[in-house]
N, C-alpha and C positions, 0 to 999 in steps of 0.2 A: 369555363370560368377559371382563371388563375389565380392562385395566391394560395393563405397558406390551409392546410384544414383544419388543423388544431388552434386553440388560441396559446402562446408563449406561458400562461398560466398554468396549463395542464401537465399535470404528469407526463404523459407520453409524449409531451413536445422535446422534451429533454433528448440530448442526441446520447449513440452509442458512451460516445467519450463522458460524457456529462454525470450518466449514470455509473459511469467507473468508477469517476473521481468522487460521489459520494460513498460508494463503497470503501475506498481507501478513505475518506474522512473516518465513518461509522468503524473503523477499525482502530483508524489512531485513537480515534477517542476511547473506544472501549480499552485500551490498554493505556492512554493516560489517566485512568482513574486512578490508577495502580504505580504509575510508574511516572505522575508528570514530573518531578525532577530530574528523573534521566531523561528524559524525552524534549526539556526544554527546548534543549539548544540544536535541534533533529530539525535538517527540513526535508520534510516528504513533499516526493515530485514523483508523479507520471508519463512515463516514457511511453511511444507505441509500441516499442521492440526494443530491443538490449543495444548498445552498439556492436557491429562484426569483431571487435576486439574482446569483448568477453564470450562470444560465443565459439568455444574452442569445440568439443564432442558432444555438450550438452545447452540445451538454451534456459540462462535464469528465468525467474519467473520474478525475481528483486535483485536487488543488490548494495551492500553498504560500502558509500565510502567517507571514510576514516575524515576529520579534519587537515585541511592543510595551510599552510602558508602562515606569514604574518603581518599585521598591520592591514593596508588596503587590502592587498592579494590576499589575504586571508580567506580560506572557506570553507564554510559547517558541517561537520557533521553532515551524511545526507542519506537516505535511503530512498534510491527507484523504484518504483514497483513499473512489470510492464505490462502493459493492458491485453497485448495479442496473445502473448503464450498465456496468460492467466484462461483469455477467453476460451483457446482451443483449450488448453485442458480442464475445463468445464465440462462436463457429461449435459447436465443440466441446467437452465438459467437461475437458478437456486441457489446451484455448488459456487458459483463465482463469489459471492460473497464470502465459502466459510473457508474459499482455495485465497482470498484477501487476506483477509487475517492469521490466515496462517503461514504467508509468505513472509508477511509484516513484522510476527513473531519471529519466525528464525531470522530474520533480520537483525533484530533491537535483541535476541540471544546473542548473535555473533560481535552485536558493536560492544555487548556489556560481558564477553565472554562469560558468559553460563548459558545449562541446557536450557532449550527452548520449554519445556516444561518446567522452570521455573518463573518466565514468565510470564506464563499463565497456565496455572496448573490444575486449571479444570477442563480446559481444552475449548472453552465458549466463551473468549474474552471478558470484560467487566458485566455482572449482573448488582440489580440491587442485593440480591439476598447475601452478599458476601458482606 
């Protein structure tokens, strides 16, 4: 018998990709508690891999780029995050999410030049009890 085993409602139907890009959600957010002004105008997007032009001696794991252009050509602010090197340097299926946010972080440090602990200076993104 063919088709699918899961029904498209279930948790585990979600593909590799799928559950990244929540990760990368549940990170932007926990840091626009804190920071949605500066983060408005930030589009985050998900790459598989870096392009061969930034990968010089080392592979990102993100990367910001700056706005450019004006008028039509104009374009945002943007921060990558990339799914493969995140996943390989995962030890465990757990780590990925805290190796998310903290790419994300020195990210939105470097766009907003300050240390990355001051972006989030408890090292666990937004909680309620702050």
């Amino acid at each position: 018998m063919r088709g699918t085993l899961l029904p498209p409602d279930v948790p585990a139907y979600a593909t590799r990709g799928e559950r990244f890009d929540d990760l990368v959600l549940d990170a932007v957010e926990h840091l626009d508690h804190r920071w949605s002004a500066e983060l408005a105008d930030v589009e985050f997007a998900v790459e598989d891999v870096p392009p061969v032009s930034l990968t010089d001696d080392s592979i990102p794991l993100a990367s910001y780029q700056p706005a450019s252009g004006r008028g039509r050509s104009a374009t945002p602010q943007r921060i990558v995050v990339y799914r493969r090197p995140l996943e390989a340097r995962a030890v465990m299926p757990e780590d990925l999410a805290e190796l998310v946010l903290d790419a994300i972080i020195h990210q939105v440090a470097e766009m907003m030049d300050v240390d990355p602990a001051v972006i989030d200076p408890e090292g666990h993104g937004w909680s309620d009890e702050e």
